[in-house]
KEGUTI-196848 format. One record per residue (C-alpha): residue number from 0; x, y, z. Coordinates in Angstrom, 3 decimals. Last residue first. Layout:
REM KEGUTI-196848
<pt><num>NUM</num><X>X</X><Y>Y</Y><Z>Z</Z></pt>
...
This chain:
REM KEGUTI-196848
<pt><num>156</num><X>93.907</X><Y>109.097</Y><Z>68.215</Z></pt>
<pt><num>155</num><X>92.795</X><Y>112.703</Y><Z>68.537</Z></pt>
<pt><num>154</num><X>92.314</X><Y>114.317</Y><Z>65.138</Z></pt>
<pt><num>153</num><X>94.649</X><Y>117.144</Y><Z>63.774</Z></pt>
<pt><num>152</num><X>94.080</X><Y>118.568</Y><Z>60.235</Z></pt>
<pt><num>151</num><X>95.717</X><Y>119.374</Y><Z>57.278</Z></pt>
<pt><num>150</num><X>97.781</X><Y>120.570</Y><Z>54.368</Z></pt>
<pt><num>149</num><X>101.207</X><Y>118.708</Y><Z>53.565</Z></pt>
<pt><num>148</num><X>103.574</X><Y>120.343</Y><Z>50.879</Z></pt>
<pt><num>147</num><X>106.158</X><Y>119.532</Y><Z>47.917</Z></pt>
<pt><num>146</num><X>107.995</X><Y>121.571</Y><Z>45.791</Z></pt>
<pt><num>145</num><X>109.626</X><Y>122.306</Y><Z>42.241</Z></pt>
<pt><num>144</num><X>112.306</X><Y>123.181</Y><Z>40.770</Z></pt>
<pt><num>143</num><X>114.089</X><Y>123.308</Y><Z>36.819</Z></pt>
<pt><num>142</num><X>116.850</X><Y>125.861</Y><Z>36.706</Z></pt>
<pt><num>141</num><X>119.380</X><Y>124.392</Y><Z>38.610</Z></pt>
<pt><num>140</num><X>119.181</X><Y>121.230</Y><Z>36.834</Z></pt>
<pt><num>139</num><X>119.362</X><Y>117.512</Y><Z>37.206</Z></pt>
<pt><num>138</num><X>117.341</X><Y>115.185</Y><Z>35.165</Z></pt>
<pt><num>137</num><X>114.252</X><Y>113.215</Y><Z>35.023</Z></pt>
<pt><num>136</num><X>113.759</X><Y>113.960</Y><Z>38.661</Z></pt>
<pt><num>135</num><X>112.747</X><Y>111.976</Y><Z>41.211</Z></pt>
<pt><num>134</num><X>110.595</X><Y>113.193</Y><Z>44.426</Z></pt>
<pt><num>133</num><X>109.824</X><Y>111.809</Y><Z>48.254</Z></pt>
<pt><num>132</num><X>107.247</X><Y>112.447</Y><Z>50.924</Z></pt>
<pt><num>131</num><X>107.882</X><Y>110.695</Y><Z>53.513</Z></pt>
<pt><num>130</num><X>105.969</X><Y>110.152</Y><Z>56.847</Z></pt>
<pt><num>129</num><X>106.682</X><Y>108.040</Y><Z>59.722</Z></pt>
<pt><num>128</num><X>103.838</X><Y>107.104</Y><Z>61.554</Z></pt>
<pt><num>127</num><X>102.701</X><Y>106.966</Y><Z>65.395</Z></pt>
<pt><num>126</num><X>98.961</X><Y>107.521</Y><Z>64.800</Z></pt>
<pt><num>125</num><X>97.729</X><Y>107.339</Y><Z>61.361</Z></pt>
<pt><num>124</num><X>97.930</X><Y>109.649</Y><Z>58.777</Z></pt>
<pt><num>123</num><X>94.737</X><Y>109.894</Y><Z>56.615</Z></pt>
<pt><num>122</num><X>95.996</X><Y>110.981</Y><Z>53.720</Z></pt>
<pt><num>121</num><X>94.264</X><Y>113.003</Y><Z>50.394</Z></pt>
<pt><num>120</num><X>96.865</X><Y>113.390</Y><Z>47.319</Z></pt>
<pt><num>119</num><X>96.561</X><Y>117.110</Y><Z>45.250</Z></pt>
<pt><num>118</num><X>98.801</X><Y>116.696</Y><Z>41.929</Z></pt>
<pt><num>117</num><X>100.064</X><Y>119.688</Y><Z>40.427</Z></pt>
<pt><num>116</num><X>101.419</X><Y>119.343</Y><Z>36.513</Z></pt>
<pt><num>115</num><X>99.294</X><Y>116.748</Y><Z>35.856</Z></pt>
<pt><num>114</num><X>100.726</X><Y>113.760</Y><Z>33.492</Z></pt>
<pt><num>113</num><X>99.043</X><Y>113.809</Y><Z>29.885</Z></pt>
<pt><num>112</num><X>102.269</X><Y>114.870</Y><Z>27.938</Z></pt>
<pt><num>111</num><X>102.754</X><Y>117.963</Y><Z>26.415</Z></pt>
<pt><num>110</num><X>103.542</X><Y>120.672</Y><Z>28.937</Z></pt>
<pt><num>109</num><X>104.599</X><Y>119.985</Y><Z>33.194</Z></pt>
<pt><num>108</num><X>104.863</X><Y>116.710</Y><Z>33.992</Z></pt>
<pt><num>107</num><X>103.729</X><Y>114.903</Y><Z>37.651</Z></pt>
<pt><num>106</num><X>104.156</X><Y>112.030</Y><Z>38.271</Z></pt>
<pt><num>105</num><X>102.596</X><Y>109.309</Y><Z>40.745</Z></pt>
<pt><num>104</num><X>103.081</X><Y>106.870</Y><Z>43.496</Z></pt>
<pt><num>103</num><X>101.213</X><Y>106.202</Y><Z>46.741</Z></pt>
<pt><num>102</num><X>101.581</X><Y>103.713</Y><Z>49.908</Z></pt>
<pt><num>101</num><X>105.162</X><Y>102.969</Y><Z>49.696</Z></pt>
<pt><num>100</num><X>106.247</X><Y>101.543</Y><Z>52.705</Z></pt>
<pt><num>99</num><X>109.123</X><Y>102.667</Y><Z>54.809</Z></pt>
<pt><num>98</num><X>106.822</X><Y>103.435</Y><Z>57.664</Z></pt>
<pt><num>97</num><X>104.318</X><Y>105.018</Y><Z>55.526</Z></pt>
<pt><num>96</num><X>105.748</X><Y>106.080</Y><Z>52.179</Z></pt>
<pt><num>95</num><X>104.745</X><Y>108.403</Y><Z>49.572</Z></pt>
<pt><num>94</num><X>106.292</X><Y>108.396</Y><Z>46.086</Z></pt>
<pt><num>93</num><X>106.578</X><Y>111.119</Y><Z>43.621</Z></pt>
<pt><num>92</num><X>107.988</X><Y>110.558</Y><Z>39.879</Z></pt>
<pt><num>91</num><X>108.685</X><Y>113.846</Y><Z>38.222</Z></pt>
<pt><num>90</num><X>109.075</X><Y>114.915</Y><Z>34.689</Z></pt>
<pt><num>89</num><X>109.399</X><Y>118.014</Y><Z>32.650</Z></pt>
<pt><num>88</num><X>107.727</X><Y>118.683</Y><Z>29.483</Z></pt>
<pt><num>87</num><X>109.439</X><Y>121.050</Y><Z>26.561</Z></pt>
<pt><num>86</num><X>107.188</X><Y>124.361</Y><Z>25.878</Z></pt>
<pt><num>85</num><X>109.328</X><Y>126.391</Y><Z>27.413</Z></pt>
<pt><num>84</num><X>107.603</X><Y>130.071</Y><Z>28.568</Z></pt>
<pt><num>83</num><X>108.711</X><Y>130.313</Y><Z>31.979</Z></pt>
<pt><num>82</num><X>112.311</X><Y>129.480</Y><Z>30.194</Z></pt>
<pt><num>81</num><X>115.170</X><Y>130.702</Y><Z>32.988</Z></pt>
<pt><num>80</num><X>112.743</X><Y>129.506</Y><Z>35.729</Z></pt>
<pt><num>79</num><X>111.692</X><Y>125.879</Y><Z>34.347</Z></pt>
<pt><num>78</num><X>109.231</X><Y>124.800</Y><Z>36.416</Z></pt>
<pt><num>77</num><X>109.232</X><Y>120.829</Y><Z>38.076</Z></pt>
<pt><num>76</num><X>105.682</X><Y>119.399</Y><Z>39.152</Z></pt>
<pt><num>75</num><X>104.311</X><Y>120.151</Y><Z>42.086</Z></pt>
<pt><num>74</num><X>103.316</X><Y>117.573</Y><Z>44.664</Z></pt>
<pt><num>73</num><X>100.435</X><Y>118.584</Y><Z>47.022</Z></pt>
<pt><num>72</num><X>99.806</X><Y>116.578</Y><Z>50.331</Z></pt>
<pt><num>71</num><X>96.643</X><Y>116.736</Y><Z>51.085</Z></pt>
<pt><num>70</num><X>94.929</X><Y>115.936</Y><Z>55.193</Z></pt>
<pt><num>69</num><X>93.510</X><Y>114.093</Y><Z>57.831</Z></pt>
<pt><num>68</num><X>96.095</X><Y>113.429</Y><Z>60.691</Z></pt>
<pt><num>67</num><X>95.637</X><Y>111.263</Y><Z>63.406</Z></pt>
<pt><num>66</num><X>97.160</X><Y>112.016</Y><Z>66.778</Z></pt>
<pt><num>65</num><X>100.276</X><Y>110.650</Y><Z>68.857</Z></pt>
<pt><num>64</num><X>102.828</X><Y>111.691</Y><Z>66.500</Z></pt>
<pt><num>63</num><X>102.903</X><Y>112.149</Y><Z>62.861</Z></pt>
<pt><num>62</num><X>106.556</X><Y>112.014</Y><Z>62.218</Z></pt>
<pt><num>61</num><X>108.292</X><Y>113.552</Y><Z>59.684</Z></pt>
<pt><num>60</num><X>109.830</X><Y>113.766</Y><Z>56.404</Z></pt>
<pt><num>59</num><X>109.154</X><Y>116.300</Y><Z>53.344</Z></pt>
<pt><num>58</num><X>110.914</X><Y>116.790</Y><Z>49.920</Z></pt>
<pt><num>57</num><X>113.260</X><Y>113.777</Y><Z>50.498</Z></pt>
<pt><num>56</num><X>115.376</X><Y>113.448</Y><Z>46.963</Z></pt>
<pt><num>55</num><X>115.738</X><Y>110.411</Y><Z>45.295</Z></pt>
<pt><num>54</num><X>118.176</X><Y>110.762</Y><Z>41.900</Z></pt>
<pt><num>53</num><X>118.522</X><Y>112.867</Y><Z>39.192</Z></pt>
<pt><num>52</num><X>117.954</X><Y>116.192</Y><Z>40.528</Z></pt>
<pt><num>51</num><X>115.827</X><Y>119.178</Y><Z>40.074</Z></pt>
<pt><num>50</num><X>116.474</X><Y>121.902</Y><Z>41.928</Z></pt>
<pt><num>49</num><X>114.478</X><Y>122.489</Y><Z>45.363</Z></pt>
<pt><num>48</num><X>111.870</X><Y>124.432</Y><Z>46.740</Z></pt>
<pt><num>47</num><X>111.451</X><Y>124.122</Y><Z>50.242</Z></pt>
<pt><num>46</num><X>109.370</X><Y>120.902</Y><Z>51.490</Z></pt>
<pt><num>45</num><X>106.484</X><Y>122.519</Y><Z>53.401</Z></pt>
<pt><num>44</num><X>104.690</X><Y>120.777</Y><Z>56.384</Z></pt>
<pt><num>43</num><X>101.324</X><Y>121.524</Y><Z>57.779</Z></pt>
<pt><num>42</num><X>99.237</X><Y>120.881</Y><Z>60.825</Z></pt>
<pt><num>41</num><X>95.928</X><Y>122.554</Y><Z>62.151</Z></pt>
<pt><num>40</num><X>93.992</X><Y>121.571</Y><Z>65.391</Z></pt>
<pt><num>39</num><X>95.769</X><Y>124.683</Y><Z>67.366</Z></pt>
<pt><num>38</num><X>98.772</X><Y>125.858</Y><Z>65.152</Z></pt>
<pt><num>37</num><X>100.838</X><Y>122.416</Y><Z>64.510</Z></pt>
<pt><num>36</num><X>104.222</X><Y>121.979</Y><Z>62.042</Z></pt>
<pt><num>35</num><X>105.479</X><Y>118.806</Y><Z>60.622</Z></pt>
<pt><num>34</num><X>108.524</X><Y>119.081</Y><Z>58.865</Z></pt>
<pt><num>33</num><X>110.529</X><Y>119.436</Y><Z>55.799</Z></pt>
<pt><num>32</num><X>112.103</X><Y>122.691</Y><Z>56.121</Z></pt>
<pt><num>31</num><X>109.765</X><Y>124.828</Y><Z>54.567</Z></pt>
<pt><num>30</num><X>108.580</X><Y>126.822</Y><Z>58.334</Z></pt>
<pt><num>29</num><X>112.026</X><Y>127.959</Y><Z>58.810</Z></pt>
<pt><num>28</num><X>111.624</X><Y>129.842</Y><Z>62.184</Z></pt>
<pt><num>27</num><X>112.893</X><Y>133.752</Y><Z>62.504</Z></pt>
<pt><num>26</num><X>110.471</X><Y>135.836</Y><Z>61.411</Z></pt>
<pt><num>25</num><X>107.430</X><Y>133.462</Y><Z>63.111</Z></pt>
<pt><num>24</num><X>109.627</X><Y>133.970</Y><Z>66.596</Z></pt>
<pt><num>23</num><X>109.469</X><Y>137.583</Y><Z>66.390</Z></pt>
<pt><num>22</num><X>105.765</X><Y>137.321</Y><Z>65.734</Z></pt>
<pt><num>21</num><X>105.396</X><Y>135.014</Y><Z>68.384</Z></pt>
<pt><num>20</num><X>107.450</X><Y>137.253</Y><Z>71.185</Z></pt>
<pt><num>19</num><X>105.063</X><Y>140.178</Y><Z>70.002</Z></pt>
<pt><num>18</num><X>101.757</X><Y>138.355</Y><Z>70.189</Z></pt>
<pt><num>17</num><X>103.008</X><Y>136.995</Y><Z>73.643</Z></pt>
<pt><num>16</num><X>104.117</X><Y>140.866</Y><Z>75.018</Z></pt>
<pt><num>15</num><X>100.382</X><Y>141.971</Y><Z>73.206</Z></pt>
<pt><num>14</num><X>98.426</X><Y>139.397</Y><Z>75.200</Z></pt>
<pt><num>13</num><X>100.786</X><Y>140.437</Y><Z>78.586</Z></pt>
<pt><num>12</num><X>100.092</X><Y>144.090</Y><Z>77.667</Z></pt>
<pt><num>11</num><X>96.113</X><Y>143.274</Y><Z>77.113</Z></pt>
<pt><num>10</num><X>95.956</X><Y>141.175</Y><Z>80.562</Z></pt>
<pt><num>9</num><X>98.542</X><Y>144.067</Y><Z>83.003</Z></pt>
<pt><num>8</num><X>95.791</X><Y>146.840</Y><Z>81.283</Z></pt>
<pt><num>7</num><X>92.932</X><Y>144.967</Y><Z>82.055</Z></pt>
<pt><num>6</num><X>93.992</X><Y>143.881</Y><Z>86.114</Z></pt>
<pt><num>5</num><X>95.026</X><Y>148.088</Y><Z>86.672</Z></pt>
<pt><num>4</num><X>91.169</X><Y>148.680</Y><Z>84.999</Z></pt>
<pt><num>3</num><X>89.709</X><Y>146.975</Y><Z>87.626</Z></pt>
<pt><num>2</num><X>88.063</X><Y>143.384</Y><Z>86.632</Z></pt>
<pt><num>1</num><X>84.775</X><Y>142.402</Y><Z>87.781</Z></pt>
<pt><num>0</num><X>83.531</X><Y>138.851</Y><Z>88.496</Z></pt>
């Protein structure tokens, strides 16, 4: 089949009206808010940075729908912004829950003690599941954060 060069022109401008519409859209959407998020077989949720706090605080929450997902979650332990420098350790305790069960624990610590600063946890989500990603603080403060986020990929179920 041949195309004329009326039918290539209408194709590129209707590629490059989409492209233009998505890009608009990408300025616009919150992609750290917590959620899931799919581009072809690709999914990924980002809890924004938040301050630390001394109680429970969902990082990332969602549901995996009707696919498997294989993929890390990333839990990052709390940085001091006023003190980049500090040399005082600052802990987290992370959970991860399936359906309202806890299915991994850790902390993270950044300086002195032996607790990771970053810790990189591979899932396999399964179909249908409620995913939370959850972090404690050992003590509120607006200049302490950190963040949360879920790499992967999408398998049929």
């Amino acid at each position: 089949m041949t195309y004329n060069s009326k039918q290539i022109q209408d194709a590129v401008s209707t590629v490059h009206l989409n492209s233009q519409r998505q890009a608009k859209r990408n300025e616009t959407t919150n992609y750290a808010n917590g959620d899931i998020n799919f581009i072809g077989d690709c999914c990924f949720a980002y809890g924004a940075i938040t301050n630390a706090t001394n109680a429970w605080k969902v990082m990332i929450s969602f549901n995996s729908g009707p696919n498997f997902l294989k993929g890390i979650a990333q839990l990052q332990g709390l940085c001091d912004l006023s003190e980049p420098s500090a040399t005082n350790g600052y802990n987290s305790v992370w959970r991860i829950s399936f359906n309202g069960v806890n299915v991994f624990t850790t902390k993270t610590e950044t300086h002195q003690e032996d607790s990771p600063p970053v810790v990189d946890c591979p899932l396999i989500i399964p179909p249908f599941t409620k995913v939370s990603i959850d972090r404690f603080d050992e003590g509120a403060s607006t200049a302490r954060q950190a963040g949360a986020s879920f790499t992967g990929k999408v398998y049929a179920g």
